[in-house]
Structure formats: structure tokens, C-alpha cells
LOMIBA-924121 format. One record per residue (C-alpha): z, y, x; residue number from 1. Coordinates in steps of 0.05 Angstrom, whole numbers, plus 5000, padded with zeros to 4 digits. Each point is the difference from the previous one (the first is absolute). Layout:
# residues N
<<Z; Y; X>; NUM>
...
END
This chain:
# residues 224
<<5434; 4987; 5346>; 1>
<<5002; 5015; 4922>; 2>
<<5060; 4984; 4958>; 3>
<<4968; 4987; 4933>; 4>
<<5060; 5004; 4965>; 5>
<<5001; 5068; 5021>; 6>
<<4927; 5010; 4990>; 7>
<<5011; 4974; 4921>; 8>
<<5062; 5057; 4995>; 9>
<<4942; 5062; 5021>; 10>
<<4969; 4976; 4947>; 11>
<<5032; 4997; 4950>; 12>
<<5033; 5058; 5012>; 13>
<<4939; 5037; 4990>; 14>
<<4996; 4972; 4936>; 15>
<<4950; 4945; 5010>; 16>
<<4987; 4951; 4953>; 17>
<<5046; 4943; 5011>; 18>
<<4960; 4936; 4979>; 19>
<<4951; 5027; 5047>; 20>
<<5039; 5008; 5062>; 21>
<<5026; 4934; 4991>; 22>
<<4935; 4973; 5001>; 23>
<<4985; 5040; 5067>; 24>
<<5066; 4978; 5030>; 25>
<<4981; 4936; 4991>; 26>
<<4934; 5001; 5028>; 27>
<<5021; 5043; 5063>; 28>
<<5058; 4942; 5008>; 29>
<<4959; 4943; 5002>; 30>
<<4935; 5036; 5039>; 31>
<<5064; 5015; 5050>; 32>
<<4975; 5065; 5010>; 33>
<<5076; 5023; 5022>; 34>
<<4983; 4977; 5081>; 35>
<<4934; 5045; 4990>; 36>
<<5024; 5068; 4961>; 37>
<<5053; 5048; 4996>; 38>
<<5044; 5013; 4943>; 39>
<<4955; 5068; 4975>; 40>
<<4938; 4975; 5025>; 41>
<<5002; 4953; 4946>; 42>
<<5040; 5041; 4949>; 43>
<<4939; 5043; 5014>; 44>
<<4946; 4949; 4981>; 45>
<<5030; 4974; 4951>; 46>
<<5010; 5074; 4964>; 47>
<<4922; 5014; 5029>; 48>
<<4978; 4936; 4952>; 49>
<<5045; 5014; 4940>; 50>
<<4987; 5079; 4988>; 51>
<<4930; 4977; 4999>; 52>
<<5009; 4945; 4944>; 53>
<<4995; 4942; 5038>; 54>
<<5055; 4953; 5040>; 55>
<<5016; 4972; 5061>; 56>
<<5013; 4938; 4980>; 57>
<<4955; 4951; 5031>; 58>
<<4944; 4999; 4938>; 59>
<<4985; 5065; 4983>; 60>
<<5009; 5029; 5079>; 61>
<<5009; 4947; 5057>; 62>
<<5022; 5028; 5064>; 63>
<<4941; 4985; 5061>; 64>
<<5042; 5039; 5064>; 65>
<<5045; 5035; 5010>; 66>
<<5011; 5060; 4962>; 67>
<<4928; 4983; 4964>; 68>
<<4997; 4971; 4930>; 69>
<<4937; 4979; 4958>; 70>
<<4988; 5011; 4930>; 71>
<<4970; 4936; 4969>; 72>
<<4953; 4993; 4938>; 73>
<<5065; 4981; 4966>; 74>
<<5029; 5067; 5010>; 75>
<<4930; 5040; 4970>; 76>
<<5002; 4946; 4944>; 77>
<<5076; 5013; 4985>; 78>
<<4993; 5069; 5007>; 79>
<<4952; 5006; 4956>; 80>
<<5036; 4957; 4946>; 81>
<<5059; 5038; 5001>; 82>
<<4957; 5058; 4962>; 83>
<<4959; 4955; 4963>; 84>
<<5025; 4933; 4991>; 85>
<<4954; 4969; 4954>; 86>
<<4940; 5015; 5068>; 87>
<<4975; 4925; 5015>; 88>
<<4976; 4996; 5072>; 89>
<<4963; 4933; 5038>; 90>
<<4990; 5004; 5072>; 91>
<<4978; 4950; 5043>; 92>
<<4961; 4980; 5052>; 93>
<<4932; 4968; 5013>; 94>
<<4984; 4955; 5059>; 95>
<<4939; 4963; 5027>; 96>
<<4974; 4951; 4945>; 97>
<<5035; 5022; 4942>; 98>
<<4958; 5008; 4940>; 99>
<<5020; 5078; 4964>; 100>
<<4954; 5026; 4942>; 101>
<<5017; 5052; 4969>; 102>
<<4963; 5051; 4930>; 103>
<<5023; 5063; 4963>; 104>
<<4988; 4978; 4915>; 105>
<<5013; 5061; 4951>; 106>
<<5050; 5024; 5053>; 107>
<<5038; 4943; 5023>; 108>
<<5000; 4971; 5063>; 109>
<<4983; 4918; 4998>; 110>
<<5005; 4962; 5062>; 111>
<<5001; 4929; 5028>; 112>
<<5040; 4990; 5069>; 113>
<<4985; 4924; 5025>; 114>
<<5044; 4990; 5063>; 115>
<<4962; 4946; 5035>; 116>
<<5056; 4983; 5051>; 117>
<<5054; 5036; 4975>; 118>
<<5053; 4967; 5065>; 119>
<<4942; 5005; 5053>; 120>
<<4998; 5046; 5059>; 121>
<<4942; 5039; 4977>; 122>
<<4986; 5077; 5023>; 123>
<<5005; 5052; 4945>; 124>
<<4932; 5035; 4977>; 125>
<<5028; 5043; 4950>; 126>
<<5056; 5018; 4950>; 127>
<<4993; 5027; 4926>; 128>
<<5047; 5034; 4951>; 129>
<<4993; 4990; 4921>; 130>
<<5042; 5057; 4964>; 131>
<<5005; 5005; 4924>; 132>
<<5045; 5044; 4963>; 133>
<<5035; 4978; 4941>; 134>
<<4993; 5066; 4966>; 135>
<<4954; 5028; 4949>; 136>
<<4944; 5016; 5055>; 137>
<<4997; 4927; 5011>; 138>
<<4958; 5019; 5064>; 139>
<<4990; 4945; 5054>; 140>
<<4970; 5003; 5069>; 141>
<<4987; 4953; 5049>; 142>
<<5008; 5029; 5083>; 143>
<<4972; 4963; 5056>; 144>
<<5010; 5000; 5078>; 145>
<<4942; 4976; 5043>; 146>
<<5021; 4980; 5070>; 147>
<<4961; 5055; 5032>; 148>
<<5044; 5045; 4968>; 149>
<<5055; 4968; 5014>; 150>
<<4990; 4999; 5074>; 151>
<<4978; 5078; 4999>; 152>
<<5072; 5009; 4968>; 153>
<<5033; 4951; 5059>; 154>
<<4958; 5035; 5051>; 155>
<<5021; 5073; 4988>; 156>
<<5065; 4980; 4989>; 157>
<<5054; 5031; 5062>; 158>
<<5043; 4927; 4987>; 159>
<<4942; 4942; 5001>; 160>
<<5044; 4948; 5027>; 161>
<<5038; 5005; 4934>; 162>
<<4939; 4990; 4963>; 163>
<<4990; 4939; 5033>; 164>
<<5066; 4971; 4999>; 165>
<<5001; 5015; 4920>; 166>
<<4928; 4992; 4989>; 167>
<<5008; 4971; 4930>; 168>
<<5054; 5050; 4979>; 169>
<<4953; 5060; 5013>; 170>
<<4942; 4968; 4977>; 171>
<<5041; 5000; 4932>; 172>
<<5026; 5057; 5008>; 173>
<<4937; 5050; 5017>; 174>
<<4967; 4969; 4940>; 175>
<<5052; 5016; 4954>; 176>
<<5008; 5071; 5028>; 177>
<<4921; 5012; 4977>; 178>
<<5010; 4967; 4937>; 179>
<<5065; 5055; 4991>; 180>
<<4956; 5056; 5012>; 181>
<<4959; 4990; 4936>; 182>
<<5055; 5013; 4953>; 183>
<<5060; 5012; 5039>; 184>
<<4994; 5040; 5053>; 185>
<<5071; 5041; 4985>; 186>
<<5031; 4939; 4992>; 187>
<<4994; 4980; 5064>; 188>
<<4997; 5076; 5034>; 189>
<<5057; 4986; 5047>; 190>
<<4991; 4932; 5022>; 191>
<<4932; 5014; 5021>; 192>
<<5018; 5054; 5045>; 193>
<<5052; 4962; 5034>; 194>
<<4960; 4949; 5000>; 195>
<<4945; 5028; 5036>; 196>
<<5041; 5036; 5043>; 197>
<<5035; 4941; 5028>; 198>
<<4932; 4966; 5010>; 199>
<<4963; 5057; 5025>; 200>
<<4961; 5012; 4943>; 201>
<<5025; 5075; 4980>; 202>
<<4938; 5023; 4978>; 203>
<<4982; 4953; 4951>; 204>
<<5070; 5023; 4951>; 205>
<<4974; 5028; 4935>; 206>
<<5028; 5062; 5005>; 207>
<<4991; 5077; 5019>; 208>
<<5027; 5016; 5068>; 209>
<<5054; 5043; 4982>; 210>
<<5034; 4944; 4958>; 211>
<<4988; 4949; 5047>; 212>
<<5033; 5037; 5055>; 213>
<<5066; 5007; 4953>; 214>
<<4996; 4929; 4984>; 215>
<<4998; 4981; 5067>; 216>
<<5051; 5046; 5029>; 217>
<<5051; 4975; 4951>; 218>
<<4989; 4925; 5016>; 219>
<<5010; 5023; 5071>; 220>
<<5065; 5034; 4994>; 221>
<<5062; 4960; 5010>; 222>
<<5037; 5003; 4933>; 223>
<<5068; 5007; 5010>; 224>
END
């Protein structure tokens, strides 16, 4: 049974930041996660999440077992944004019936999203991301997800069931992970690799071997 009081304490004696592990408290208190962990298992995940950018707090990681967190669209989004704030992302989903046009003109993306039954119980058939940077590029793109692939993803996933219990969330969030690897595939280095590690997706991480193992091996490692 985890103490969180004591779990807060590790942290911030490592020097973490303290808004942040506030937030994580917080979350961890009212997901009652202290009748499911011990005090370093989550000391360790929240430290895993953190030294990669992102935090357990319930937005940008949600905890789905124990000892198992996910990283949600928020966290590539905010990750992103903490390099390059003025980086305007649109995600959402498509279901059955709703009306989505989209065109490129002289570089910019234009598109219409019609949600025909915005409240209904609809199944999802796909999920887009608009990025546009705010910069003097001024380049836009526009990422789609087709159900097929979406259910090649799910299928050689190691973890399914959690695909289906968060279905939305990682339709979201595989979208927005192809839309990061246009322009910012460093940004988001780490949190794809522990990412696809915990969803058994390893060899899809953007990176050479040798790093990847590193990576890895240090998200693995109890800090202390």
C-alpha cells in the first residue's frame, strides 16, 4: 500500500518540478491507486513519465493497470508545445455519417468537419490531425487514419484489451503520433519509445538501435 505523502517527498527530493508533482499527487489520490501500488512503483512511473517530458497526471498520462501508464494525444500535443508553443494542432475523430472535406490551397490546409450526430453512438471510421506552425515556414499538413490501419495497429499490439477499453484515446493518439513524425520526430523521441514499448510496438520508435536500447534501459531502471 503506497503512502503518497511519501511518494510526493522522493520526488521532490530529486528535484522534480513541484507544480507538477502536485498535479500527479492529485491524480494518483483520487484514481486511489495507493490499494493497487507500492510506494517506488509509483515514484518510479511517475519519474518514468516526467524525465521523458510528459506527466502523470491524469491528461497527459492516465494510468490503465497496474504499474502501466498511457501517454495520451494530450501528452504528444503538450510535449510538443513546450518547444514550440506557437504549433496549432486539431485532432479529432470521424464517425459513420459525418460529412469531412478536406483541400491543400497555396499550402494551407482547408477543411470542413460536419458532425452529423455529434452525441450518438456511432463507430469511429477514422481520425485526422491538422498541424500548422506559427513560424516563418508557415507549413501545414493534414494526417489521416483509416480504420484498416487502425486495426493493423490494435492487432499487432501485445496489450489489445487496452485498445479497446480506450479506443477513442488511441485513436487520437496514433494519429497525432504520425502527424509528429513529419516535423517533429526529436521532439517526441522518448515518448515514442516508451510508448511503443509499453504497447508492444518497439519496432516502430524512430530511432537507431543503439539509442533506443539506452533510452529504454534508463526508463527501466528504478531511479533512486
Amino acid at each position: 500500500m503506497a503512502d503518497l505523502s511519501k511518494v510526493k517527498q522522493l520526488l521532490l527530493d530529486k528535484g522534480k518540478d513541484v507544480a507538477k508533482v502536485e498535479k500527479s499527487i492529485a491524480y494518483l489520490s483520487s484514481a486511489d491507486q495507493t490499494q493497487k501500488h507500492t510506494d517506488m512503483e509509483l515514484y518510479s512511473l511517475v519519474t518514468k513519465y516526467l524525465n521523458a517530458g510528459v506527466n502523470l497526471d491524469g491528461v497527459n498520462v492516465v494510468l490503465t493497470g497496474k504499474n502501466m501508464g498511457l501517454i495520451t494525444f494530450h501528452g504528444y500535443m503538450n510535449k510538443v508545445k513546450q518547444l514550440h508553443p506557437d504549433v496549432f494542432f486539431d485532432v479529432q475523430l470521424v464517425k459513420e455519417g459525418d460529412d469531412f472535406k478536406f483541400a491543400k490551397e497555396s499550402g494551407s490546409v482547408v477543411y470542413t468537419h460536419n458532425f452529423t450526430d455529434p452525441f450518438g453512438a456511432k463507430p469511429i471510421i477514422g481520425a485526422y490531425c491538422v498541424v500548422k506552425l506559427n513560424n516563418e515556414s508557415g507549413d501545414e499538413s493534414l494526417e489521416l487514419l483509416t480504420k484498416e490501419d487502425f486495426e493493423k495497429m490494435r492487432s499487432s499490439s501485445r496489450n489489445s484489451s487496452t485498445w479497446n477499453k480506450w479506443e477513442s484515446e488511441f485513436w487520437r493518439k496514433s494519429v497525432i503520433k504520425r502527424a509528429c513524425k513529419v516535423y517533429f520526430t526529436e521532439e517526441v523521441r522518448e515518448l515514442e519509445l516508451i510508448d511503443n514499448a509499453d504497447y508492444g510496438l518497439e519496432d516502430e520508435a524512430p530511432t537507431d538501435e543503439d539509442t533506443k536500447a539506452k533510452i529504454l534501459a534508463a526508463h527501466k531502471k528504478d531511479k533512486k
